[in-house]
TIGUVEX-701782 format. One record per residue (C-alpha): x, y, z. Coordinates in steps of 0.2 Angstrom, whole numbers, plus 5000, padded with zeros to 4 digits. Each point is the difference from the previous one (the first is absolute). Layout:
N
<site <X Y Z>>
...
This chain:
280
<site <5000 5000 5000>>
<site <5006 5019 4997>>
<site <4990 5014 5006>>
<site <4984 5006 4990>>
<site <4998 4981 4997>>
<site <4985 4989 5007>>
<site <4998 4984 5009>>
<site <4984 4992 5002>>
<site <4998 4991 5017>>
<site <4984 4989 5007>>
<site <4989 5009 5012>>
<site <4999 4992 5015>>
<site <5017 4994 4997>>
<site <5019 4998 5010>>
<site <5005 5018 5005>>
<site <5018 4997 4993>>
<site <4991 5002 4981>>
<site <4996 5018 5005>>
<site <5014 5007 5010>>
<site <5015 4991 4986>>
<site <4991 5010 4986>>
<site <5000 5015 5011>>
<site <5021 4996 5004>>
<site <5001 4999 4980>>
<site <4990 5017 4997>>
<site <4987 4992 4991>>
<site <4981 5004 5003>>
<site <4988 4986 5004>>
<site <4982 4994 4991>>
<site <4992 4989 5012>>
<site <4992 4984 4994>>
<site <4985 4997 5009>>
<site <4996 4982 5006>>
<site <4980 4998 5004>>
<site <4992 4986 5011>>
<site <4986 5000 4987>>
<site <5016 4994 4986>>
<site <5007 4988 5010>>
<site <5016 5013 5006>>
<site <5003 4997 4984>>
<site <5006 5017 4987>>
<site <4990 5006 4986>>
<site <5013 5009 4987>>
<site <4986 5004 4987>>
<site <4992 5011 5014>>
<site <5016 5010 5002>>
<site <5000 5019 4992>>
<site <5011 4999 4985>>
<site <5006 5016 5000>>
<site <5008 4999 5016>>
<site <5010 4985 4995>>
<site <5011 5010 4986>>
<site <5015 5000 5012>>
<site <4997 4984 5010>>
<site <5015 4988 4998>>
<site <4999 4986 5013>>
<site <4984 4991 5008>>
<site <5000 4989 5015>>
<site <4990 4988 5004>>
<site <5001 4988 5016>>
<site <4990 4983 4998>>
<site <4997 4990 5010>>
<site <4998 5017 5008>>
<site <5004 5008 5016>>
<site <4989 5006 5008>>
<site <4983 4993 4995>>
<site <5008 4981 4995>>
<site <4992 5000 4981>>
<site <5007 4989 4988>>
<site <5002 5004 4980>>
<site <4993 4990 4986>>
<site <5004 4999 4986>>
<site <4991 5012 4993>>
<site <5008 5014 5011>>
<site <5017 4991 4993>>
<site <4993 5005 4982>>
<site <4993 5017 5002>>
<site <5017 5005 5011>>
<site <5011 4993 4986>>
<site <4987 5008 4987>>
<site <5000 5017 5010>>
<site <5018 5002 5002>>
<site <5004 4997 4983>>
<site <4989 5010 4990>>
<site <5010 5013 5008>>
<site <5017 4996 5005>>
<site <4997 4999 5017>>
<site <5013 4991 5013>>
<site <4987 4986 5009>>
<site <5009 4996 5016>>
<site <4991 4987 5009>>
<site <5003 4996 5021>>
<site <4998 4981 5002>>
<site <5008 5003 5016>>
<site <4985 4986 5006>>
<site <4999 4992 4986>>
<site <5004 4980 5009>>
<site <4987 5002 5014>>
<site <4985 4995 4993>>
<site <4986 4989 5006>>
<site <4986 4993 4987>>
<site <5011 5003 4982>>
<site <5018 5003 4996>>
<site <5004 5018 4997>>
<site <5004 5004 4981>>
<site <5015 5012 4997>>
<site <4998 5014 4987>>
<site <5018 5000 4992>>
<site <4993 4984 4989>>
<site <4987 5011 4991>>
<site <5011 5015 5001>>
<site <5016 4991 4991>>
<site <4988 4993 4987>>
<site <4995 5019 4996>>
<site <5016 5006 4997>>
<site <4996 5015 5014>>
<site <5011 5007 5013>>
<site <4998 4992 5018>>
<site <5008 4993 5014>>
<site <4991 4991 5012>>
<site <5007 5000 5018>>
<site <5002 4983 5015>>
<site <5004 4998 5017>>
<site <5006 4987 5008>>
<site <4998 5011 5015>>
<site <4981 4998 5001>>
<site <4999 4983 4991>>
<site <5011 4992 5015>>
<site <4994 5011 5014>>
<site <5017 5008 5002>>
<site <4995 5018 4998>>
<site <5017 5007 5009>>
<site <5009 4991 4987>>
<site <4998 5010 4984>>
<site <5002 4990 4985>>
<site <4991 4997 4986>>
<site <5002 5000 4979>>
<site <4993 5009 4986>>
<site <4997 4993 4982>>
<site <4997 5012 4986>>
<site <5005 5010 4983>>
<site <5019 5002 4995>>
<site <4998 5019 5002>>
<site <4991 5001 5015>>
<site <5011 4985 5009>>
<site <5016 5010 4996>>
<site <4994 5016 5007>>
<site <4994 4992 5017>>
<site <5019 4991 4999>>
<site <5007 5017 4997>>
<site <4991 5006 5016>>
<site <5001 4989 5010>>
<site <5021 4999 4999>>
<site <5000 5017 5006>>
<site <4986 4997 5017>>
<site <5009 4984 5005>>
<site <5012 4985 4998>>
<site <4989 4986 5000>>
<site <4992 4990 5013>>
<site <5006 4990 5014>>
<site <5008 4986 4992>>
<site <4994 4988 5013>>
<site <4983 5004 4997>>
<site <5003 4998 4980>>
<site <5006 4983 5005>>
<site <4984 4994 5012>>
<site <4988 5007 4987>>
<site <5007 4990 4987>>
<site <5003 4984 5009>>
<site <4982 5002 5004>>
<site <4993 5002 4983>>
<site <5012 4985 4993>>
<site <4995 4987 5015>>
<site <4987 5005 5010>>
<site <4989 5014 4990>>
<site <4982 4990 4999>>
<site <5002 4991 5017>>
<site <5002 5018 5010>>
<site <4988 5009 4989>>
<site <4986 4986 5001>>
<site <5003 5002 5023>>
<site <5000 5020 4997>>
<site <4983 4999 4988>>
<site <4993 4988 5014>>
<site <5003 5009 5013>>
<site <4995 5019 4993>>
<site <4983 4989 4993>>
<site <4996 4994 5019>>
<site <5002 5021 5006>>
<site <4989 5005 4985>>
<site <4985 4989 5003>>
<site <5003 5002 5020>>
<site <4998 5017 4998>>
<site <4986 5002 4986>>
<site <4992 4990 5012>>
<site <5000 5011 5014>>
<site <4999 5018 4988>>
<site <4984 4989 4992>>
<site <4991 4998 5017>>
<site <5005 5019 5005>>
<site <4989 5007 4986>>
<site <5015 5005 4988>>
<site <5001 5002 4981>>
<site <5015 4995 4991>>
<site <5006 4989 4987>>
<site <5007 4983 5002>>
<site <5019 5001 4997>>
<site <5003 4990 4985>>
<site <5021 5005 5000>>
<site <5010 5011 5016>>
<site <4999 4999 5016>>
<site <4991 5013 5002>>
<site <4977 5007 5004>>
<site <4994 5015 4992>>
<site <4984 5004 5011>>
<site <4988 5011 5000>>
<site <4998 5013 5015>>
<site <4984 5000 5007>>
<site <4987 5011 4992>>
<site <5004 5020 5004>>
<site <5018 4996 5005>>
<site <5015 5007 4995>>
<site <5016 4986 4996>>
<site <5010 5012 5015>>
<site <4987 5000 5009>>
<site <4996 4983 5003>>
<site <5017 4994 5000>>
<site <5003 5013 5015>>
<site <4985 4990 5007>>
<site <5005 4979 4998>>
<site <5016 5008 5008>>
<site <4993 5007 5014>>
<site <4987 4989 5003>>
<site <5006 4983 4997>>
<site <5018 5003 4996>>
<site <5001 4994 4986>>
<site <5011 5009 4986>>
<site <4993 5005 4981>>
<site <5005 5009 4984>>
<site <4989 5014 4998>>
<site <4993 4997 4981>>
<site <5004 5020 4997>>
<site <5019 4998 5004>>
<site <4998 4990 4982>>
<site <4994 5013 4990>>
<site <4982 5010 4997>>
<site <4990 4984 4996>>
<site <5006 4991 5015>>
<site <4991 5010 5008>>
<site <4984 4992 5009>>
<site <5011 4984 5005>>
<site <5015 4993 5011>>
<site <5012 4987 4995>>
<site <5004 4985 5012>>
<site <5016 4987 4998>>
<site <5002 4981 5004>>
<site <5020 5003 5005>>
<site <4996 4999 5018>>
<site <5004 4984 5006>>
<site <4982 4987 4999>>
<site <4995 5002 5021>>
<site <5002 5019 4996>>
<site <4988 5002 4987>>
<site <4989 4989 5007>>
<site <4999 5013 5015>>
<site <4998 5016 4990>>
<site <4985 4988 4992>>
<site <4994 4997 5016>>
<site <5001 5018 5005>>
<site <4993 5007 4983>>
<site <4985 4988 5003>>
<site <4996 5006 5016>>
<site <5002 5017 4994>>
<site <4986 4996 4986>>
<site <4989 4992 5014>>
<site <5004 5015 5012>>
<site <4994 5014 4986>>
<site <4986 4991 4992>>
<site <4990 5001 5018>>
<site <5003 5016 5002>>
């Protein structure tokens, strides 16, 4: 990115989207992702006038922080939109290996096929659950490969080699063993706690991919708002929906990272709060 240029992020999306186009002195047009499409984008919505400048689109599926998956027609008409207009389509896999129901379908594949300029980014860190550890790989077009290389030999010197080494003895010997324990046990805290957000009266979305609940806030209530309250009243820690961009507004994000007994509890907790409020 160079100033005057834009980059098109999804809206709720990660915050990182925003504030790295701001670093590179691009502007931003937000992509909005509706619960009534799935939290899935609708490029042929978009004002084509404002996209004269636009150069880069992310997209994050499956997605953080409402936990949609991509078809294959969002594969398509991201590949289609991008290049009609030469547009760099980065796409944030980062949990693109925890899924529950159907395995998650990358979209360098359709990308490549196209011909267009894309990288798509992995990470190991979220894949194994060693989020301190940061390591991961990209895959993507010659020229958009050589000028993350280029960047990144001037932030760093590469990672730890040790954890280089334990990543890559477990992808030769032991990659479907330890992701088949790691699906199981985030499967157990995703039904445990849909469970208990069910008999509290919530609306959400079954996770289909991430570890992570978009809900809806209760009618009238502000994502800060009632974030402020599960803390206060039950102690029990959420993302407020609006700390994800405009649309998130409205709902609040939970994750399954705690160990299983914790989640359980906040379950417990966010059950009786439901009980507590619908009596008055």
């Amino acid at each position: 990115m160079n100033p005057g240029d834009t980059v098109l992020i999804p809206d709720p999306g990660y915050p990182v989207y925003y504030s790295s186009a701001v670093f590179a002195g691009a502007s931003c047009i937000r992509l909005p992702l509706d619960e009534s499409n799935g939290f899935l984008p609708r490029f042929d919505e978009l004002d084509p006038r404002t996209l004269s400048g636009a150069r880069l689109l992310f997209l994050n599926y499956p997605n953080n922080p409402t936990a949609a998956v991509a078809g294959e027609s969002v594969r398509r008409d991201a590949v289609d939109f991008c290049g009609g207009r030469g547009i760099v389509l980065a796409s944030d896999a980062a949990y693109g290996e925890i899924w529950y129901e159907e395995p998650n379908v990358p979209f360098f594949p359709a990308a490549r096929e196209a011909g267009i300029p894309y990288i798509e980014f992995f990470s190991f860190s979220k894949t194994f659950s060693i989020a301190g550890w940061r390591i991961g790989f990209a895959i993507g077009s010659k020229e958009i490969i050589a000028a993350l290389s280029q960047l990144k030999n001037n932030i760093d010197s590469g990672v730890f080699g040790a954890i280089q080494e334990a990543v890559a003895d477990t992808m030769d010997r032991h990659y479907e063993r330890i992701m088949g324990d790691i699906r199981g046990v985030y499967r157990e805290r995703r039904d445990m706690l849909a469970g208990h957000l069910e008999r509290a009266g919530f609306s959400f979305t079954m996770p289909r991919a991430t570890f992570y609940f978009w809900v809806r806030t209760p009618a009238g209530r502000s994502s800060m708002e009632f974030c402020r309250y599960l803390l206060e009243e039950c102690g029990v820690v959420a993302a407020p929906g609006v700390g994800f961009g405009e649309k998130g507004e409205g709902y609040f994000r939970l994750s399954l990272t705690a160990d299983t007994e914790t989640v359980r509890e906040a379950g417990r907790k966010i059950e009786a709060l439901g009980a507590r409020d619908a009596k008055g």
